[in-house]
C-alpha atoms as one frame of an Amber mdcrd trajectory, in Angstrom:
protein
 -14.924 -21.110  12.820 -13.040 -20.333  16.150  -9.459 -19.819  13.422 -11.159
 -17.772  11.013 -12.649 -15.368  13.875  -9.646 -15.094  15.539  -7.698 -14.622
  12.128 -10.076 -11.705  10.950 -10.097 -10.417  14.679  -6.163 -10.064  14.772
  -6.621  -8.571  11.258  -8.697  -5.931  12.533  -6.076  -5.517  15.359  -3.613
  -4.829  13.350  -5.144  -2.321  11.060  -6.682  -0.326  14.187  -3.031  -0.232
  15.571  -1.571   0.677  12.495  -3.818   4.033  11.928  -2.810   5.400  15.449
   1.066   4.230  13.987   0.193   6.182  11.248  -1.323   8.816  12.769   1.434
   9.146  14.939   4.276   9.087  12.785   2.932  11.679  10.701   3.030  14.485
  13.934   6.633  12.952  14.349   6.953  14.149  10.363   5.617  17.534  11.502
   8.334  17.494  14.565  10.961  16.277  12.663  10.784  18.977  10.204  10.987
  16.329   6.934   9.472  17.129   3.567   6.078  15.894   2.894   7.233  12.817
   0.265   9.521  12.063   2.772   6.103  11.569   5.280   4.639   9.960   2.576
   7.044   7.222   1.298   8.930   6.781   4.622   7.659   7.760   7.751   3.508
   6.819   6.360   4.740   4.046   4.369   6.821   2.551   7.624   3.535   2.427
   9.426   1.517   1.023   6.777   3.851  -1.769   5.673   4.529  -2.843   9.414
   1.809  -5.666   9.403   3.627  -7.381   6.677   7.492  -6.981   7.979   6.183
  -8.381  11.566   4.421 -11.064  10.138   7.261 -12.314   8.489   9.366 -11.821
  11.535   6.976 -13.467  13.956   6.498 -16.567  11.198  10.297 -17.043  10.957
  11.552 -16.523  14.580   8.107 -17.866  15.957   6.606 -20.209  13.437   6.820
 -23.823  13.735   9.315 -25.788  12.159   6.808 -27.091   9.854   5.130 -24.383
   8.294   6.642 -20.962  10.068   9.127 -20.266   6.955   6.558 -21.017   4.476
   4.697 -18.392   6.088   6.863 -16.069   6.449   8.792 -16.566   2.354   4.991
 -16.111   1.374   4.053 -12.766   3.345   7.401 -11.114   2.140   6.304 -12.678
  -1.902   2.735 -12.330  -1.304   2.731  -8.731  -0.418   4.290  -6.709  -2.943
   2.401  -8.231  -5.616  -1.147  -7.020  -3.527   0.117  -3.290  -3.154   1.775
  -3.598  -6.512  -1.700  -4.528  -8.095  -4.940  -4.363  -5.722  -3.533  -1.113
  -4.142  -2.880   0.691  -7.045  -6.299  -0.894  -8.364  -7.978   1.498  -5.892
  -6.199   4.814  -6.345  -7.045   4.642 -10.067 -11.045   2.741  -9.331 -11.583
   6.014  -6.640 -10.770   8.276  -9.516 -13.142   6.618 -11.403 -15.484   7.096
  -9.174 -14.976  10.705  -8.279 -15.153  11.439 -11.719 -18.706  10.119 -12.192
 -19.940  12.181  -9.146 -18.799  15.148 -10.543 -20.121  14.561 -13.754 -23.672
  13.447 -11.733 -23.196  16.355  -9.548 -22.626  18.549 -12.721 -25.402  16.868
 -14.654 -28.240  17.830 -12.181 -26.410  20.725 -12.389 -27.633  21.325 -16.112
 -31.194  19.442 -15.238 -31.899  22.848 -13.249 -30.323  25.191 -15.460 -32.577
  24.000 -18.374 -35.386  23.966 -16.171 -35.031  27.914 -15.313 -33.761  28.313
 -18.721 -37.591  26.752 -20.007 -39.249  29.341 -17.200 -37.141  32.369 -18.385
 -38.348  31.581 -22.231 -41.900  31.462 -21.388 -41.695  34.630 -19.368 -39.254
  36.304 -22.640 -36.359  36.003 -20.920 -33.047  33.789 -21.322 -30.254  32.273
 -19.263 -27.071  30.562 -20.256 -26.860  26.786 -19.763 -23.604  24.725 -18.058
 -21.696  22.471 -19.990 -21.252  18.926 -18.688 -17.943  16.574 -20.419 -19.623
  13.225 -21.765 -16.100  11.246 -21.210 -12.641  11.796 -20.173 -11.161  12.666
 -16.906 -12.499  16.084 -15.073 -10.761  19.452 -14.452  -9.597  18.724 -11.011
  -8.197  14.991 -11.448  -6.252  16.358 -14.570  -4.443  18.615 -12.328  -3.870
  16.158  -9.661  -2.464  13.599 -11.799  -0.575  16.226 -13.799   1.038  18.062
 -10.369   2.712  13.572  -9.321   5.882  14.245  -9.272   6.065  11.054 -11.967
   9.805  10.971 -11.457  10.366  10.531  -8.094   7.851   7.541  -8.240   9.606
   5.715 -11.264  12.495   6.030  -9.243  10.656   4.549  -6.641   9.681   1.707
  -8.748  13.278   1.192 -10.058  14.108   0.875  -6.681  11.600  -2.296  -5.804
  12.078  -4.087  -9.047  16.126  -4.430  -9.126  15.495  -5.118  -5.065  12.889
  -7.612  -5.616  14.446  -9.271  -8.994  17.557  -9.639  -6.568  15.451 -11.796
  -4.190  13.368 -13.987  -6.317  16.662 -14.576  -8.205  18.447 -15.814  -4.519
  15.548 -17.981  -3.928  16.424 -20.337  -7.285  19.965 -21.025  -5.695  21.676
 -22.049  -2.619  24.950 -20.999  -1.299  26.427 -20.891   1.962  26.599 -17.253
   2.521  22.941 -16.591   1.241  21.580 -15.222   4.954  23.933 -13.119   5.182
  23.061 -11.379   2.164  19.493 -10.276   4.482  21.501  -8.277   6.209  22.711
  -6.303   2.810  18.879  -5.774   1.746  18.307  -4.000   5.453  21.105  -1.737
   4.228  20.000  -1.357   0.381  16.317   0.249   2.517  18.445   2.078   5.237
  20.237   3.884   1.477  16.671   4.718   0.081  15.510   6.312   3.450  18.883
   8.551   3.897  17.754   9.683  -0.196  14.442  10.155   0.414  15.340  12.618
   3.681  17.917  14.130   1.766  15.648  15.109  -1.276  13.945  17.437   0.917
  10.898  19.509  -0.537   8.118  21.404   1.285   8.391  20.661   5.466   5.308
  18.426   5.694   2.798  20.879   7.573   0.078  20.163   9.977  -2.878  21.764
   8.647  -4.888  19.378   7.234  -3.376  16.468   9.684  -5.930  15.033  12.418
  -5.586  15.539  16.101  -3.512  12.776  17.511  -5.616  10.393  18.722  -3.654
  10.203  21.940  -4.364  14.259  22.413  -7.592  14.349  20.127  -8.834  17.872
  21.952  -4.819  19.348  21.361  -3.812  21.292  18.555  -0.517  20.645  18.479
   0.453  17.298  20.697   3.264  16.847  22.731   6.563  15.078  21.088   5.896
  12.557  24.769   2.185  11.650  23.314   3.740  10.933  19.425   6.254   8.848
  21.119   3.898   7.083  23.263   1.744   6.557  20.383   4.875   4.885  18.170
   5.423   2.731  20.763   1.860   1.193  21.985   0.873   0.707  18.761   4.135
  -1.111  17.893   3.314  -3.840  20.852  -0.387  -3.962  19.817   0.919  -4.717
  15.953   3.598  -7.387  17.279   1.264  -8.995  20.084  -1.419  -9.433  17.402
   0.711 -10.387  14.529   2.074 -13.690  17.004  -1.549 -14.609  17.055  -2.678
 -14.048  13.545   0.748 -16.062  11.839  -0.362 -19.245  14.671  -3.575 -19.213
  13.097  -2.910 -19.008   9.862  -0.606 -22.198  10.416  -3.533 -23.696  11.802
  -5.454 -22.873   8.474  -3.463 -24.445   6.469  -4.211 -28.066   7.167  -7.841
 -27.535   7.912  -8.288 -25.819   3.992  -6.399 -28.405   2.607  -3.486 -26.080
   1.253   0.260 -25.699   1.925   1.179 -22.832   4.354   2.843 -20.573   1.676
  -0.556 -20.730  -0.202  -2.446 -19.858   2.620  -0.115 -16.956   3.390  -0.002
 -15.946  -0.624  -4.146 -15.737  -0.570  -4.988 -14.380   3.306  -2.309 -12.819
   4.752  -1.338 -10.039   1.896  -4.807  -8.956   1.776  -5.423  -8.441   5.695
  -2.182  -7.027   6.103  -2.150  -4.764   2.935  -5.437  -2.919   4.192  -3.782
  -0.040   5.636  -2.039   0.619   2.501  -5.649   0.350   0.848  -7.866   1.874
   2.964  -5.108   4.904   2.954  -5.006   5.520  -0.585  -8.458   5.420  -0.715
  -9.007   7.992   1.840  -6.121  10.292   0.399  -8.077  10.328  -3.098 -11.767
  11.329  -1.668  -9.274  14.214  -0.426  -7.141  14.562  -3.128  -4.252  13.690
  -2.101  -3.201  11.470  -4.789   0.596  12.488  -4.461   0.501  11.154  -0.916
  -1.541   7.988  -1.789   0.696   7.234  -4.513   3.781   7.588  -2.385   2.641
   5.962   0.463   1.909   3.135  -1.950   5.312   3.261  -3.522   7.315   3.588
  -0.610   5.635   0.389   1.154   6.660  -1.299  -1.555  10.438  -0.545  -1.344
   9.945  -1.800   2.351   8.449  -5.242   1.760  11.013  -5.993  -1.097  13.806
  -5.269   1.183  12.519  -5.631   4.684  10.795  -8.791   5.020  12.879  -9.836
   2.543  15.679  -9.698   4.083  14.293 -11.448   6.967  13.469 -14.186   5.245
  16.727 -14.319   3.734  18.461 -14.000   7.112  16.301 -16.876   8.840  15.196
 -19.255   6.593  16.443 -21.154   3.592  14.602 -18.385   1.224  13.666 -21.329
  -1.799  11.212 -19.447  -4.139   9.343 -22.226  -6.107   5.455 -23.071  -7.522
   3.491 -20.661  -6.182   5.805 -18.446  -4.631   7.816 -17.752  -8.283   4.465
 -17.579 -10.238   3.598 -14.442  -7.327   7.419 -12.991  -8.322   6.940 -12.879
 -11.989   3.172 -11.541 -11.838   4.676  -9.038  -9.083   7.706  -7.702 -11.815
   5.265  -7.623 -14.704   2.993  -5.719 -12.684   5.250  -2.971 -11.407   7.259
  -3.235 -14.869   4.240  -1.606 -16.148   3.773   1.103 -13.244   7.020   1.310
 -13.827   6.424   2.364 -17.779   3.438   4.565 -16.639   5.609   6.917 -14.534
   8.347   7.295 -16.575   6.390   7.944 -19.938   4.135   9.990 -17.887   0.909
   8.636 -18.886  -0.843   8.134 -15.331  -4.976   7.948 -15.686  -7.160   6.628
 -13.358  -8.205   3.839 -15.731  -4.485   2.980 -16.580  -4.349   2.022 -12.750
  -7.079   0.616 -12.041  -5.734  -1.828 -14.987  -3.050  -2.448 -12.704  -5.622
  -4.952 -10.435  -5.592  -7.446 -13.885  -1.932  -8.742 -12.752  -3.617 -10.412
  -9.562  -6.328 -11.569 -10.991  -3.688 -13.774 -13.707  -1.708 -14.768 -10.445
  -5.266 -15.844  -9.216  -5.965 -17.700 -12.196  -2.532 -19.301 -12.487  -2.722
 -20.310  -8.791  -6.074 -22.312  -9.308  -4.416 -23.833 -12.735  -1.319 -24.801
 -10.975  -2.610 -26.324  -7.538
């Protein structure tokens, strides 16, 4: 009991830190002058894919002998394939759900027009009636999905499968100059940042950003409080990260499963909530172009960050459970992929993305 409160405890840790990282980095956006997809798929995306690099760095620097690179090989795996499905899941399920308030909203809507309509015919007179859709997406999530910028995020896509296909594919062999190949995937991520600054686009404004919570009564904070921000919350993510991989080590033997498993199931999930809990925010607001790349741009960290970290300090073998999480993780993105390029984005299209976990789930209880 002690384990699992301490494990759900650092959890919470982590996400709290990571929305003041978040919140932070997106003033340093503002200061920095960089284009709002660039805020989105970068600087947001750095801060909500954090929890996931540091775990993997803490299980592999930190981690016993025993169990520490299973944890760590299983948060870099384990990862992807929760944004790439469960994340994605959300954007498209929050649609969903908009769309039925509106139509509820819009409904009681025509319950009150009819009702005046009935009072203006027994008094001789008559009023027009509103029109309610009885399926089909509404008005205003048309034109969100129809203003993505369903290019740029198939590129993004492209981007994590050919980085993560690379890895999974390293993890069936064994050479001698395998870790040093980490340090190539920190570049391949260091390329996609310099492209994603260079693209430009509209300076990311701050209109419609929150006070920072450093300087919540300031307008406009000083670049000393954003930087002050960055940095606490960095120590708060990396102090609680050491505790949360220890106990899920400690998990492991008490459940009865391997380390990797443990760190397939738990860890991806409690470390993958800011990316949720984000995009789910950004829809209620409408801002599915900046849930979306948020979401995309994670990705592109976690198949090259923690990747190459694992790479770099352990022997990287990706077998059982680990490989069935690759291949449901490329057929999953395979067909965001597909979505973007062919531009046919709906909300129920991804929310159909959530089905690849649930076969990894499946597999996973078939297999162990």
């Amino acid at each position: 009991m002690l384990t699992l409160v301490l494990l759900l405890g650092c959890a919470v840790l982590i996400y709290l830190a990571c929305e003041w990282f978040v919140n932070a980095v997106e003033w340093l956006g503002v200061r920095m002058a960089v284009g709002s997809a660039a805020v989105g798929t970068v600087l947001a995306a750095a801060g909500t894919a954090l929890p996931e690099s540091v775990v993997t760095l803490v299980a592999v620097l930190f981690g016993s002998e025993e169990t520490g690179a299973d944890v760590g090989v299983g948060a870099a795996l384990g990862g992807p394939l929760v944004v790439g499905s469960l994340a994605y899941a959300v954007v498209g399920v929050v649609l969903l759900a908009n769309r039925r308030a509106v139509r509820r909203s819009a409904g009681s809507r025509v319950v009150a027009a009819e009702r005046v309509g009935a009072a203006g015919a027994a008094t001789g007179s008559s009023r027009g009636g509103l029109a309610v859709a009885a399926g089909g997406p509404t008005a205003a999530e048309t034109a969100q999905l129809a203003e993505l910028d369903t290019r740029s995020l198939a590129r993004d896509q492209a981007w994590f499968l050919v980085s993560f296909a690379v890895a999974a594919g390293l993890g069936l062999v064994a050479f001698a100059v395998k870790p040093w190949l980490g340090w190539v995937f920190f570049g391949v991520y260091a390329v996609y940042c310099w492209r994603q600054v260079r693209a430009g686009g509209e300076t990311h404004s701050a209109e419609d950003l929150e006070p920072l919570k450093a300087q919540p009564k300031r307008e406009r904070p000083s670049t000393t409080a954003v930087v002050v921000q960055v940095v606490v919350s960095l120590a708060v993510i990396f102090a609680a990260s050491q505790v949360f991989v220890g106990q899920l080590e400690s998990l492991a033997p008490q459940l009865g499963l391997s380390a990797s498993l443990v760190a397939l199931l738990l860890a991806p999930i409690a470390t993958e909530l800011p990316e949720m809990l984000n995009a789910l925010i950004w829809v209620r607001k409408g801002k599915v172009s900046l849930a979306l790349g948020n979401l995309a741009g994670s990705m592109v960290i976690q198949a090259t960050i923690p990747t190459g970290l694992g790479l770099a300090f352990t022997s990287w073998h990706v077998q059982g459970p680990l490989l069935l999480a690759a291949v449901a993780t490329l057929a999953c993105v395979g067909y965001l992929l597909v979505l973007f390029t062919t531009r046919r984005v709906s909300a129920v299209r991804l929310a159909a993305a959530a089905s690849a976990y649930g076969a990894f789930a499946v597999g996973l209880a078939l297999t162990t």
